[in-house]
C-alpha positions as CSV (number, residue, x, y, z in Angstrom):
1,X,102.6,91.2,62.6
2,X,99.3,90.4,61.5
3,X,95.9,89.5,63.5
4,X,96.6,85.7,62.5
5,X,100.0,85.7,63.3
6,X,99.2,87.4,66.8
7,X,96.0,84.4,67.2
8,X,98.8,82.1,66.7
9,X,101.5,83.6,69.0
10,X,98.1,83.4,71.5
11,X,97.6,80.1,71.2
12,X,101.1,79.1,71.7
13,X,101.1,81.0,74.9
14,X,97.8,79.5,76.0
15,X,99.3,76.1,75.2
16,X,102.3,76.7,77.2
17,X,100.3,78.5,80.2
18,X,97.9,75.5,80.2
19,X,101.0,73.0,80.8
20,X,102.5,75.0,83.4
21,X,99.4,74.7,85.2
22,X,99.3,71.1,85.2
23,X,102.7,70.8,86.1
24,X,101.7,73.3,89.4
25,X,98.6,71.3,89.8
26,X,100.3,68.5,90.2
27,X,103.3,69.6,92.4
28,X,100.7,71.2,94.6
29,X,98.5,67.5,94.8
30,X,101.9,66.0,95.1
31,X,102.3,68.4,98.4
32,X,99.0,68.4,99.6
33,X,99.5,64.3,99.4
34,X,102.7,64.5,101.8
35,X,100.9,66.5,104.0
36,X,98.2,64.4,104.6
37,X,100.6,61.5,105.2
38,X,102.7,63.5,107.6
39,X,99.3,64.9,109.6
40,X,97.8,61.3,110.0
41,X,100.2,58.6,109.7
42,X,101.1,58.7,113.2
43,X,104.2,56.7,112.9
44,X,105.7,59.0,109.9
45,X,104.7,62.2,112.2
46,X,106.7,60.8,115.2
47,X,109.6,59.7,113.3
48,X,110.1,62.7,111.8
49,X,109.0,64.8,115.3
50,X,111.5,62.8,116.5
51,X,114.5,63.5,114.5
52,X,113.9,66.7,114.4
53,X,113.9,66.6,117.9
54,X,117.7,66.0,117.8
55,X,118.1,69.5,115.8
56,X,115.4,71.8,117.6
57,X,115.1,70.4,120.7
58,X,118.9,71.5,122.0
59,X,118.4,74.5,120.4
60,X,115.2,76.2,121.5
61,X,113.9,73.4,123.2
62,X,115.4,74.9,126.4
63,X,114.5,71.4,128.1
64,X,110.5,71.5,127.9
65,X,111.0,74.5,130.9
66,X,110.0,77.3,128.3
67,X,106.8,75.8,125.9
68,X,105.7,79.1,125.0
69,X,109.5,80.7,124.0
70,X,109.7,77.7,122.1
71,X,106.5,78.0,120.3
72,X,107.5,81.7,119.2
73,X,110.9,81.0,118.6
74,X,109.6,78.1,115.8
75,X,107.1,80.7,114.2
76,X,110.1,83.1,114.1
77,X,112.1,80.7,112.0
78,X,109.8,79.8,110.0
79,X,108.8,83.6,109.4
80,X,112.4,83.8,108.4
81,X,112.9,80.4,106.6
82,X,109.8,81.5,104.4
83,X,110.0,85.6,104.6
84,X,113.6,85.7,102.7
85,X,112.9,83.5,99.9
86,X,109.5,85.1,99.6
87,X,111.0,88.3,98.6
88,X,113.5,87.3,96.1
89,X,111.0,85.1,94.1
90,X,108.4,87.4,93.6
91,X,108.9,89.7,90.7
92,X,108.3,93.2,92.4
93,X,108.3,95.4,89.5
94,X,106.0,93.2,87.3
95,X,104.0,92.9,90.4
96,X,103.5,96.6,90.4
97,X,103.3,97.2,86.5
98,X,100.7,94.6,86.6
99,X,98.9,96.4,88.9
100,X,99.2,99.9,87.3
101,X,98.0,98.5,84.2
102,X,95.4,96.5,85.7
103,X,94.0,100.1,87.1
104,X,94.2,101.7,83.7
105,X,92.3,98.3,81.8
106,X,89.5,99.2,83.9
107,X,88.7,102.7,83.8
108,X,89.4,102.4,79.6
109,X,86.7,99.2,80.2
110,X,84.6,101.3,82.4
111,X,85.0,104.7,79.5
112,X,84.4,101.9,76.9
113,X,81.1,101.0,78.3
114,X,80.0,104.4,79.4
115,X,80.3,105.7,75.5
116,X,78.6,102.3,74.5
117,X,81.6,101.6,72.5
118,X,81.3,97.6,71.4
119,X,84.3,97.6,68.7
120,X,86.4,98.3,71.8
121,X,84.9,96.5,74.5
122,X,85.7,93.6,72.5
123,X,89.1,94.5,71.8
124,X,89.8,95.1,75.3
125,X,88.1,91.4,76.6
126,X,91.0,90.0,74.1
127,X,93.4,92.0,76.0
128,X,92.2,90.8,79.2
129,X,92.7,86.9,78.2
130,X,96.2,88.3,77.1
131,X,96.7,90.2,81.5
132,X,95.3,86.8,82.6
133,X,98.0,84.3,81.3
134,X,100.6,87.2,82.4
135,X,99.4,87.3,85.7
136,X,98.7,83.8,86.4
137,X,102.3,83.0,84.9
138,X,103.9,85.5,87.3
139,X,101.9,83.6,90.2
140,X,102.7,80.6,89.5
141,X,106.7,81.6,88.6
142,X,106.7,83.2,92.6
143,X,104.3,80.2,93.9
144,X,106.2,77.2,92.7
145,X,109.4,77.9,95.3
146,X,107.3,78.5,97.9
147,X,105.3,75.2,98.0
148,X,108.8,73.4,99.0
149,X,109.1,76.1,101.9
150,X,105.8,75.1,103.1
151,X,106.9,71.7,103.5
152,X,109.3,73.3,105.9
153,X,106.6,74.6,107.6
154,X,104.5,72.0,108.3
155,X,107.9,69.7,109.4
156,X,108.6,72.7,112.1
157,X,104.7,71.8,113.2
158,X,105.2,68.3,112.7
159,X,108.4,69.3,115.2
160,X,106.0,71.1,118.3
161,X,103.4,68.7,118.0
162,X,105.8,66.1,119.1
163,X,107.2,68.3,121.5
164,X,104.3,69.2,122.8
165,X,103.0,65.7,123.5
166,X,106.4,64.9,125.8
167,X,105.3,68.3,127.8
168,X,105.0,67.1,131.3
169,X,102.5,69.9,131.7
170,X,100.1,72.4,129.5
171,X,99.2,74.8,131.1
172,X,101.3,78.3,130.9
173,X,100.3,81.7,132.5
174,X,100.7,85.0,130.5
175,X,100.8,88.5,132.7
176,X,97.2,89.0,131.0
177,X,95.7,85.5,131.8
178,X,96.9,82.9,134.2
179,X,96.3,78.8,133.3
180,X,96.1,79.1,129.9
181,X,95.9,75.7,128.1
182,X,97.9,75.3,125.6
183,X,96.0,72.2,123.7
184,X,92.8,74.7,124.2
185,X,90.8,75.0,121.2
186,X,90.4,78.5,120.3
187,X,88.2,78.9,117.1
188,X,89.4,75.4,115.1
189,X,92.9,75.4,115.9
190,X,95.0,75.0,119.4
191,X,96.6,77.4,120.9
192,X,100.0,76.9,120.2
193,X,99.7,76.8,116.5
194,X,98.0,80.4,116.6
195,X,100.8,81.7,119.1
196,X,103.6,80.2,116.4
197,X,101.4,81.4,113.7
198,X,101.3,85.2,114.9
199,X,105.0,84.8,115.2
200,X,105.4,83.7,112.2
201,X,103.2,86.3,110.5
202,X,104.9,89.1,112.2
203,X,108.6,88.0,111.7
204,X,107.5,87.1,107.5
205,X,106.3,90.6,107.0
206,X,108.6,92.9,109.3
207,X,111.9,91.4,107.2
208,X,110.1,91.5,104.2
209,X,109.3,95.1,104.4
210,X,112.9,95.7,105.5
211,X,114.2,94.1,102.8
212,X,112.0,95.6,99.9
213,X,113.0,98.8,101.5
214,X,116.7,98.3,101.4
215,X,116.9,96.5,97.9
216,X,114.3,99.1,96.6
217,X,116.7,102.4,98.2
218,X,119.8,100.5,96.8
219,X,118.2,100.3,93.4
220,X,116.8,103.7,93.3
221,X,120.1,105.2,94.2
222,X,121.9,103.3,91.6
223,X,119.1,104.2,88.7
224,X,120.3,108.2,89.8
225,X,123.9,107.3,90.0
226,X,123.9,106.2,86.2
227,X,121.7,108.8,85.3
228,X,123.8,111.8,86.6
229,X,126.8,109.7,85.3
């Protein structure tokens, strides 16, 4: 292949990069648009606190008696709902051969540079518009499915902020702190959302780990199986 027909093959990528980008710009506006109309159109936020009301509230509503069970129990399912799909999306192993060879562009940058080497500082700044486009198309490849699962998300609050708003009472007592206000402000969000969002958090990485360790064993074993077959 010759250095024209590798500037054209670069172009067509960059083409083809530059329109998925639009297309994830646009899906993400498109997002962040809903979003807005669910946070602040109050009657879209109550309908749909509502209905969901019918789902969630037999099943870890637990008849407004347990607020905080319910509040942890939501970030759970989300941390599942969002954990899972998470993993099987994202491209692991390009993930981690982009970072090995991330590692290995900078110390030949950083050797380039040291010997004052121009011809291959430049070479290795083409190279690096080449890493870009890879890396930004594996983002946005592992991104795109998860912008729907956010939806999910915010639906789930959507959920406790209506059920939070029929509590007959607010106030909750931990064995650490006794008339603790859930509506409290603590830094810029409430209370309840940082309970569901520590919940979340925890549950999203624990089963990722657990599954990237089974999938990873599973795959390792069967890579030795074929090579001693």
């Amino acid at each position: 292949m010759t250095e024209q027909d590798r500037k054209l093959e670069q172009l067509q990528r960059q083409k083809e990069m530059t329109k998925s980008l639009y297309k994830f710009q646009g899906l993400y506006f498109l997002v962040f648009i809903f979003s807005i109309v669910v946070i602040y159109v109050i009657p879209v936020r109550d309908a749909i606190g509502g209905a969901f009301q019918f789902v969630l509230g037999p099943l870890i509503g637990f008849g407004y008696k347990y607020p905080v069970l319910t509040i942890s129990l939501s970030g759970i399912i989300t941390g599942l709902v969002s954990g899972i799909p998470r993993y099987f999306f994202t491209d692991w192993v390009k993930i981690g051969k982009s970072q090995i060879r991330q590692r290995a562009f900078s110390q030949a940058m950083s050797k380039a540079y040291k010997d004052n080497d121009r011809d291959r500082v430049n070479k290795l700044n083409k190279m690096r518009q080449e890493m870009m486009l890879e890396q930004q198309a594996t983002q946005m490849a592992s991104t795109t499915p998860l912008i729907f699962l956010s939806m999910f998300t915010l639906l789930i609050f959507v959920w406790l902020y209506y059920f939070l708003s029929n509590l007959k009472f607010s106030y909750v007592s931990f064995p650490w702190a006794s008339n603790v206000n859930l509506n409290a402000i603590i830094g810029f969000f409430p209370s309840w959302i940082i309970i569901s969002f520590i919940s979340n958090i925890v549950v999203g990485y624990f089963i990722t780990m657990v599954i990237k360790y089974v999938d990873f064993t599973y795959k390792i074993r069967k890579d030795e199986a074929e090579g001693i077959a």
